[in-house]
N, C-alpha and C positions, 0 to 999 in steps of 0.2 A: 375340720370341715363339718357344716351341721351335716344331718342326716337325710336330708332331702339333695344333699348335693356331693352324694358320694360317686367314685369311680367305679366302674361296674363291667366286668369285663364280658362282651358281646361274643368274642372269636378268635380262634387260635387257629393259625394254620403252622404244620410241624412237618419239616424237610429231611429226612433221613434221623439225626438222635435230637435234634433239636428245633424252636421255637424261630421260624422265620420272619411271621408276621403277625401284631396282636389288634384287634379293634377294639376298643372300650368306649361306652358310654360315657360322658362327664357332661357335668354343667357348661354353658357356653361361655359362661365368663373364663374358664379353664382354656389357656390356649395351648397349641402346641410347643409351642417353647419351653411352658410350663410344667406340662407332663415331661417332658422330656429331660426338664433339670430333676423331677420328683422320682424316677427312673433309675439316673444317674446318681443321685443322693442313698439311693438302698441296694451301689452297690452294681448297675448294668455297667459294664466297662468296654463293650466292644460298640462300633460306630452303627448308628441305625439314623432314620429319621421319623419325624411324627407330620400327620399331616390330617387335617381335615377331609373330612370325604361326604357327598353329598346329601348325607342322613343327618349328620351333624354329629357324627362319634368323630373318634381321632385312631388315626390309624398308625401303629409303631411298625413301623417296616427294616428289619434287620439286613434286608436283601441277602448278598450271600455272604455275609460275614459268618462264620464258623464263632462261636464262643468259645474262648479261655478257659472254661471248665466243664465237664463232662460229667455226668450222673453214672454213677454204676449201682445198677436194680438188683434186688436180691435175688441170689442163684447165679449172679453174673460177675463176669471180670474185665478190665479192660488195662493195654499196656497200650499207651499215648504219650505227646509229645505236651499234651494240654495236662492240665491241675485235674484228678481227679476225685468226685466227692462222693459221701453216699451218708444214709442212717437209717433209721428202723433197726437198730440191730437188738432187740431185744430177746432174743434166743441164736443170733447168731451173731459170727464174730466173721471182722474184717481186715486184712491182712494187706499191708501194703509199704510199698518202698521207689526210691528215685536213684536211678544209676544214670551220669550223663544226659539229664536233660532226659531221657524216659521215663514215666512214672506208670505204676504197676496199683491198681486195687482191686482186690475182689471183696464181695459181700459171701458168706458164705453158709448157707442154711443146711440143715438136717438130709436135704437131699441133692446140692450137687455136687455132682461128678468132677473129681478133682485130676485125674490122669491127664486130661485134655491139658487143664492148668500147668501142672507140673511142664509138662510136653511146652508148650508155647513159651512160658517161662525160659525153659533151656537152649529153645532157637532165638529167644531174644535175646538173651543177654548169655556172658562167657561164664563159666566157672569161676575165673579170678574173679569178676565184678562181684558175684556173690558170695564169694567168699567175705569181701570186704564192706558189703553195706549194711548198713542197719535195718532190722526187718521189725515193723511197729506191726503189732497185733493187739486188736480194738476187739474186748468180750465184753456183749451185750449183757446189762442188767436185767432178768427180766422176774416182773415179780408176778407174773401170770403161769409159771411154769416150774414144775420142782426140778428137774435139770438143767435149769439155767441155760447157758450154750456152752455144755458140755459136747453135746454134738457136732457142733460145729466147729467149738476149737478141737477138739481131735481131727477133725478133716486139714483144718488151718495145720495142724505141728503135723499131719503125714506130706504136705505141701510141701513143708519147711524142711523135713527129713529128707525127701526127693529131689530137692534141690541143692542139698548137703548146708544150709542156712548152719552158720556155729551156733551154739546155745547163747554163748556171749554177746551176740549180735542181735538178740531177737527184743525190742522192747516193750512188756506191756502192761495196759491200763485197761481200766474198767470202763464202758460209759453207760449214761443215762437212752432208754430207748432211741428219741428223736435226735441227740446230738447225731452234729453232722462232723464227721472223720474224713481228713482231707491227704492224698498222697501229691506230691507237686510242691512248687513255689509261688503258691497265690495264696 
């Protein structure tokens, strides 16, 4: 696309954890159809519509479809039925696993509180389940800090320890700051 006839996004309006409805600016030769195949090509996979609206932007309206995958922010955890994703982990480490169609991740930084975690953890899922899944724990690279996420994965293996996780079960890898680390089947 030249540069005078870029996409430009105008407004976001955001319904509880996610993005309901977007307005963007585009050129008029850009129809709605179009944004909406260009959407769909990088990857939008729940049903929305686009429509013209009387300024001459194009409006993406998700209505109340829920999304397929859910962001967990740092400091934060979530156990859902949806793919969960996250990054930034560049001093801290993210900890996450799939039992039955539930999937578990938390981001975990220098200062959250892990008791709660553990706790929800163990009203979600049984003892047997964790005994037997595999527990992926993602340590952020960070080259901005002489501890690395040594902070944080100790928070991660007191998690792991609390929930009786075997050592054998636990898998890990390093990653790059913004890679995005995903728990789920998407």
């Amino acid at each position: 696309m030249p540069q005078d006839e870029q996409i430009k996004l105008v407004r976001v309006d955001k319904e509880k954890e996610y993005i309901s409805k977007l307005e963007v600016s585009v050129p008029i030769s850009v129809t709605p159809n179009q944004l909406k195949w260009m959407l769909q090509s990088i990857g939008i996979t729940m049903d929305f519509t686009v429509t013209r609206n009387e300024t001459g932007n194009l409006v993406v309206d998700f209505g109340n479809a829920e999304p397929s995958v859910l962001e967990v922010k740092q400091g934060e955890y979530k156990i859902s039925d949806k793919t969960l994703t996250t990054a930034g982990l560049e001093t801290c480490t993210a900890l996450g696993f799939s039992i039955n169609g539930k999937n578990f991740l938390a981001h975990i930084d220098a200062n959250t509180g892990i008791e709660r975690i553990i706790s929800n953890i163990k009203e979600s899922f049984t003892e047997a389940e964790l005994q037997n899944t595999i527990f992926y724990v993602w340590e952020g690279m960070s080259i901005m800090s002489s501890t690395g996420s040594g902070l944080s994965r100790g928070k991660v293996d007191e998690i792991l320890e609390g929930i009786g996780a075997r050592p054998d079960n636990i898998n890990t890898s390093t990653v790059l700051y913004m890679d995005k680390v995903t728990a789920g089947n998407n």
